[in-house]
C-alpha positions in Angstrom: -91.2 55.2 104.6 -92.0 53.3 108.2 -95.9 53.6 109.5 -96.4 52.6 113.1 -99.4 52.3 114.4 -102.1 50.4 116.4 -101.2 50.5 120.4 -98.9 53.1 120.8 -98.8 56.4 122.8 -97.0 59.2 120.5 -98.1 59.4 117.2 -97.0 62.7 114.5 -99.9 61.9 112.2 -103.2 61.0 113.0 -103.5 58.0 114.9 -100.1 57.0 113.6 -96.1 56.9 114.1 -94.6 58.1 110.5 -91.0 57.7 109.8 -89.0 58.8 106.8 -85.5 58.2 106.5 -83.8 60.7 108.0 -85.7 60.4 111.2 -84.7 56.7 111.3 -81.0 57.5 110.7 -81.4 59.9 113.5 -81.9 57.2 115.7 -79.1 55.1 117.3 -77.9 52.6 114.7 -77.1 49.2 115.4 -74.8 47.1 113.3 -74.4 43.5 112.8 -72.8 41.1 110.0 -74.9 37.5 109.7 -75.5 35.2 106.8 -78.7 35.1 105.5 -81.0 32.4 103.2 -81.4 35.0 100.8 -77.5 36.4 100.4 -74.8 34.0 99.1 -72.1 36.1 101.8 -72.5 37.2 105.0 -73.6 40.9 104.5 -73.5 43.9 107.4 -77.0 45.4 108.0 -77.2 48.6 109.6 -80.3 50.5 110.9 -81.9 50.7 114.4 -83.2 49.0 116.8 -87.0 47.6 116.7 -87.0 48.1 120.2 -85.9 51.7 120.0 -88.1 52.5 117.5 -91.3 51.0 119.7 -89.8 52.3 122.8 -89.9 55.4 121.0 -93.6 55.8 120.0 -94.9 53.7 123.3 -95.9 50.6 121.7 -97.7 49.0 124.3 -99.3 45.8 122.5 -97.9 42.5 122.5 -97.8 41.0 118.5 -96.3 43.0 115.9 -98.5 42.9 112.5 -95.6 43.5 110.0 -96.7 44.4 106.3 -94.3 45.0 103.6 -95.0 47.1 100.1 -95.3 43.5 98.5 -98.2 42.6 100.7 -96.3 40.2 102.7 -98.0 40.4 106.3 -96.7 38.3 109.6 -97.4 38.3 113.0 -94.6 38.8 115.2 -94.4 38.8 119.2 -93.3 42.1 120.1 -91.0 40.0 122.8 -88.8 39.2 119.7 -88.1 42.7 119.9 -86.9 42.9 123.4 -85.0 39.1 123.1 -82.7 40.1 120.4 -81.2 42.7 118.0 -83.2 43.2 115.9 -82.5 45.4 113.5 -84.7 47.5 110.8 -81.5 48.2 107.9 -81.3 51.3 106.1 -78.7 49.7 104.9 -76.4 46.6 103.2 -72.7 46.6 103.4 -73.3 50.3 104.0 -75.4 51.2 101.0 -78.7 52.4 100.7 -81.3 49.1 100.1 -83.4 49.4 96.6 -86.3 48.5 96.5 -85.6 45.4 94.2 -82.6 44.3 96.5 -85.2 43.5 99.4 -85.4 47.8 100.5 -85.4 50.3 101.7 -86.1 48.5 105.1 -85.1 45.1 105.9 -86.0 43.9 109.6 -83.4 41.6 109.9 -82.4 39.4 112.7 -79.2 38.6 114.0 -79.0 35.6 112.9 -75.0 34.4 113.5 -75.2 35.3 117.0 -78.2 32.5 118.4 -78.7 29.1 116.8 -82.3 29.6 118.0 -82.6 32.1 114.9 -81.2 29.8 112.0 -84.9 28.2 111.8 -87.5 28.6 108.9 -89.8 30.7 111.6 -87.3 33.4 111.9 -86.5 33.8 108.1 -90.1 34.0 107.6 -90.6 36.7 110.2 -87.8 38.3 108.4 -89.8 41.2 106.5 -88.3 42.6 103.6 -89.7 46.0 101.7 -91.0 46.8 105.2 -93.3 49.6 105.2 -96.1 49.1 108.2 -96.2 47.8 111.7 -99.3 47.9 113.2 -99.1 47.1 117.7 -101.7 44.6 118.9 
């Protein structure tokens, strides 16, 4: 499901973090309702926290090299993670995410609660279909 790997200080296979989706429910969930470019409505994402789940393997690098399963790759500043909620969804309006609907994680940003987010850089770092983080 989630691969994690790069800088980081617990790792469960190889050099690497590996989560499926059970082990991510099993992490504190976050919840959030924002409009998006991509969804006429507002829609509620649900998942956890990025910062949970880099707290939790001991990321210790400071960009975020986020690659999706259709080859979409970005650079993000692991601060974004600390600045706001940022949330890797499970799920939309409380149903599992297909993998044609943007799933089955969506690292979504909280968009409706900071005007700073409503900007083409934070769509784009917006990562649909994620499937690998990689901590430099």
């Amino acid at each position: 499901m989630l691969s994690v790997g790069g800088r980081i200080q617990r790792t469960n296979q190889g050099e690497q973090a590996v989560f499926d989706m059970t082990m991510l429910e099993g992490l504190a969930q976050q919840t959030f309702t924002t409009k998006t470019p991509w969804f006429k409505e507002a829609r509620k994402f649900t998942g956890p926290l990025l910062r949970d789940v880099l707290n939790l393997v001991g990321a210790q690098g400071t960009t975020l090299r986020m690659g999706a399963l259709n080859d979409y790759r970005i650079d993000v500043p692991s601060d974004d993670a600390r600045r706001f909620d940022v949330v890797l969804a499970r799920t939309i309006d409380d149903k599992p995410i297909p993998v044609r609907e943007k799933g089955p994680l969506f690292m979504i940003y909280p968009f409706d609660s900071d005007a700073t987010l409503r900007t083409p850089l934070y769509y784009s770092r917006s990562v649909w279909q994620l499937k690998s983080i990689d901590v430099l």
